[in-house]
C-alpha positions in Angstrom: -109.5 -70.5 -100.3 -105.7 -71.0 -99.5 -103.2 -68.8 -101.6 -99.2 -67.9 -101.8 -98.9 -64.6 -102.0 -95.4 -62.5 -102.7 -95.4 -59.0 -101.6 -93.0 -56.5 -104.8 -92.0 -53.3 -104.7 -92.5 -51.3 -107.9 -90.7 -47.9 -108.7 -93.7 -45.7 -109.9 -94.9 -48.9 -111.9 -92.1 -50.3 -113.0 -91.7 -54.0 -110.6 -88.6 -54.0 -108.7 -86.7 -57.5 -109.4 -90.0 -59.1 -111.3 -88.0 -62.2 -112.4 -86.9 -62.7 -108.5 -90.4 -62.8 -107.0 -91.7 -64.7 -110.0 -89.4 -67.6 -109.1 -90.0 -67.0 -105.1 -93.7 -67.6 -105.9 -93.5 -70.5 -108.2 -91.1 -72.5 -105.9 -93.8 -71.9 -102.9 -96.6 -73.1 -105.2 -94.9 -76.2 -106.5 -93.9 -76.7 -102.6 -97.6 -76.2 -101.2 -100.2 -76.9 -104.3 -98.0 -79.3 -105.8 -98.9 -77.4 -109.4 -96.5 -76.1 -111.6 -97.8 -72.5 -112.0 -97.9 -70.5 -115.4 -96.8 -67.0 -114.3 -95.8 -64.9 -117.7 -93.9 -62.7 -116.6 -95.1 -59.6 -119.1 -98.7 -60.3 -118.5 -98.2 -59.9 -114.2 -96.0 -56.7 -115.0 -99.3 -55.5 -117.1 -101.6 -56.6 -114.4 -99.3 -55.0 -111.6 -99.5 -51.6 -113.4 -103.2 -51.8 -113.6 -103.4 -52.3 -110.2 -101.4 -49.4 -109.2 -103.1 -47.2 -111.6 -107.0 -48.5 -110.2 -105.4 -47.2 -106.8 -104.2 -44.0 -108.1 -100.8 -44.4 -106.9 -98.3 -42.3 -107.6 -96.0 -43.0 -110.5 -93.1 -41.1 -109.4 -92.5 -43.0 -106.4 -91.9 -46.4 -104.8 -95.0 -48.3 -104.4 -95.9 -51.7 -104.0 -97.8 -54.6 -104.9 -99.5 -58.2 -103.4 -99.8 -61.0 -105.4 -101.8 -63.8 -104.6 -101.9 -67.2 -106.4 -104.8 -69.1 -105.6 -104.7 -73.2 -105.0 -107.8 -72.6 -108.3 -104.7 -70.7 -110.1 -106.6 -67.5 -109.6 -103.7 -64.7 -109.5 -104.9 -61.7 -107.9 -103.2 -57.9 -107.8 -103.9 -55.4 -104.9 -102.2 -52.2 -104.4 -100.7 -51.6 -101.3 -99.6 -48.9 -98.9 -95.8 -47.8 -99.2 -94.7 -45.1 -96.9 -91.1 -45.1 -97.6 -90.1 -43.7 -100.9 -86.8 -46.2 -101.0 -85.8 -49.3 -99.3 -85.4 -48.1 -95.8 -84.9 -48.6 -92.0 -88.2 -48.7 -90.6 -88.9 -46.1 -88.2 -91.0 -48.5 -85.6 -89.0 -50.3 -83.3 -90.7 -52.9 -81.8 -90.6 -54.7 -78.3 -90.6 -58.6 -79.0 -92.1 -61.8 -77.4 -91.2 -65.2 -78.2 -94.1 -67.4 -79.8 -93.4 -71.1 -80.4 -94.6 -72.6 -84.0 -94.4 -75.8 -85.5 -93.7 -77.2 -89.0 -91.2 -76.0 -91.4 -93.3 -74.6 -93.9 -95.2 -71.8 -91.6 -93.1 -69.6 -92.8 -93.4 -69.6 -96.1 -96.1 -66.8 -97.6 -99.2 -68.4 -97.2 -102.9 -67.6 -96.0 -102.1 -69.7 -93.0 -98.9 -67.1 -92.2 -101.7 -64.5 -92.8 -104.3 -66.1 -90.3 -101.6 -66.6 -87.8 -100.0 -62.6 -88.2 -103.6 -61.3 -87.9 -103.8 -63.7 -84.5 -101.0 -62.7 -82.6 -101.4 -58.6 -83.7 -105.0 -58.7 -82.4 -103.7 -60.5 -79.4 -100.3 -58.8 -78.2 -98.7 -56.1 -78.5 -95.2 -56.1 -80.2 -93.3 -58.6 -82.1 -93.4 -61.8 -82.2 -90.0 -63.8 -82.4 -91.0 -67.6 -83.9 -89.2 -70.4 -82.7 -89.5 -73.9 -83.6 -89.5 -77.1 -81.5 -85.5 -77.3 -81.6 -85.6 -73.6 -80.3 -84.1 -72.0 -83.7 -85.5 -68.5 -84.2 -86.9 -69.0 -87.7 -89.0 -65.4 -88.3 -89.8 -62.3 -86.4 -93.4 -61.3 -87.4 -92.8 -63.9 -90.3 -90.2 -61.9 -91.2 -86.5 -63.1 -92.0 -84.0 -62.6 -89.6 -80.7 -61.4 -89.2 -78.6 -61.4 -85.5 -76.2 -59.4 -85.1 -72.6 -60.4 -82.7 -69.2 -59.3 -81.7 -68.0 -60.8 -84.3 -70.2 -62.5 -87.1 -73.6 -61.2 -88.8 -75.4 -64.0 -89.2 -78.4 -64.0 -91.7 -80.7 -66.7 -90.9 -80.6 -70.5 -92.6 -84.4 -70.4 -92.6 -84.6 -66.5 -94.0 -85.7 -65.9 -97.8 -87.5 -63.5 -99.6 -85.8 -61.3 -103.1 -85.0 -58.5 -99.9 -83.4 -60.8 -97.7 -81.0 -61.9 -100.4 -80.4 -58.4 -101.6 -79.3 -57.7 -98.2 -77.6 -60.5 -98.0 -75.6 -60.4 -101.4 -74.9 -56.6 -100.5 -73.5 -56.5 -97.2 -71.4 -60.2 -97.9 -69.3 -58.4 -100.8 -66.1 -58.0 -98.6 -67.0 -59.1 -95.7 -65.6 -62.5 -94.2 -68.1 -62.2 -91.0 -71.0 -62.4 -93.0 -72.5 -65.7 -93.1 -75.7 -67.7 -92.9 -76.5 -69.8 -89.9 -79.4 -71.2 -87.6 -79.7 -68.5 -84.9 -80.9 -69.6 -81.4 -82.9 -68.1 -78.4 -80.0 -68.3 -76.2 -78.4 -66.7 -79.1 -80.4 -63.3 -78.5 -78.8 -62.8 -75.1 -75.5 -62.4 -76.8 -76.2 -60.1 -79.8 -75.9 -56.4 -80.5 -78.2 -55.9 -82.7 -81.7 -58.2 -83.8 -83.4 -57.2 -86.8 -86.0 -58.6 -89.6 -86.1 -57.6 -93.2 -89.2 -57.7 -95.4 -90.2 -55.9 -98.8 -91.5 -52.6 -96.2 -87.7 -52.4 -95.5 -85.1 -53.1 -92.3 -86.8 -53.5 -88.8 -84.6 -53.3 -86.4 -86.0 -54.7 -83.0 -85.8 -52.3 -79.8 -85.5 -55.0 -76.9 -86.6 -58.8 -76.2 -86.4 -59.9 -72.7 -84.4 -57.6 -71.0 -82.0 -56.7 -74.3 -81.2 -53.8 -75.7 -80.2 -53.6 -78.9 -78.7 -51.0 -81.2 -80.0 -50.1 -85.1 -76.3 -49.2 -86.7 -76.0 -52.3 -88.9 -79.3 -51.8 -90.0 -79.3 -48.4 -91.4 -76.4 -49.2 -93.3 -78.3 -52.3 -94.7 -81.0 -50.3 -96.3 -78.7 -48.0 -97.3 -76.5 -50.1 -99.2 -79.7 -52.1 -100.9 -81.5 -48.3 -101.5 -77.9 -47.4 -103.1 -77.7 -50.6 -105.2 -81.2 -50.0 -106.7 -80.1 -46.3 -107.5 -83.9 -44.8 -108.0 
């Protein structure tokens, strides 16, 4: 059965930014089911703890949680792995390959994006850089994306998630180069660094096509979110 789902980080069981993700996953349900779901916020903190604690996770860490809303309005909690113990840069760093999709709404967390991830990692090795007909990078691994230049970070237009605008809201404060932007495949050739954010953290992306990039914006993303949520 198709499902949105919104992956949240919890420190020990406590859900990092609950009224965030609640809002992320009511927006994608109204947008693909066409329902107006009842999420309470109280009773998915309970159920998050419960999952933690079926699990056995520790409380004195970060963890984190999947939550899947169902086209019935099923919501379902799962545990899930967390090997970081703050927000982080990720210590993979992937090679990357471009894939074309199509249709604006691929990216959005959905069991499609699911079907389609579990496709290309049993197919390829490395990451996969989605770009759409007009040739705008739109995710990397469904992941948001920010690029990196000379003189401008650029977050992408079609980049969201409660991570992607924490990183975005942290590392604008200040900064006039900081913007948001469609980013382009002819694009890559010209930036220094390439990297995705998702709820695991910062990836940033090794080499695509010949590039090289470096990981120095990156760190200092997840360090500034990991400093902001001070656990």
């Amino acid at each position: 059965m198709a499902y949105i789902y919104e992956h949240i980080r919890t420190n020990g069981y406590e859900p990092l930014h609950l009224e965030e993700h609640i809002e992320h996953l009511k927006e994608a349900v109204i947008n693909q089911f066409g329902t107006i779901p009842s999420l309470p916020q109280e009773g998915l903190r309970k159920a998050i703890r419960e999952a933690l604690d079926r699990e056995r996770c520790s409380p004195h860490t970060m963890n984190a949680v999947v939550v899947r809303y169902h086209a019935d309005a099923e919501v379902e909690v799962e545990a899930q792995e967390m090997i970081y113990s703050h927000f982080s840069l990720r210590a993979i760093r992937p090679e990357c390959y471009l894939h074309r999709v199509s249709g604006e709404s691929i990216t959005d967390n959905t069991s499609v994006k699911v079907a389609l991830l579990e496709f290309l990692h049993s197919s390829r090795e490395g990451a996969a850089i989605w770009v759409d007909e007009s040739n705008e990078v739109t995710a990397i691994d469904g992941l948001s994306v920010v690029a990196v230049f000379e003189d401008e970070i650029r977050f992408s237009q079609r980049g969201s998630g409660v991570e992607f605008d924490l990183a975005y809201n942290a590392l604008s404060k200040g900064r006039r180069k900081v913007c948001k932007g469609a980013i382009r495949v002819e694009e890559l050739y010209e930036a220094k660094e390439l990297l995705a954010i998702g709820y695991e953290g910062v990836t940033a992306i090794n080499h695509y096509d010949g590039v090289i990039y470096m990981d120095i914006l990156a760190e200092k993303i997840a360090s500034t979110v990991a400093s902001e949520e001070n656990f």
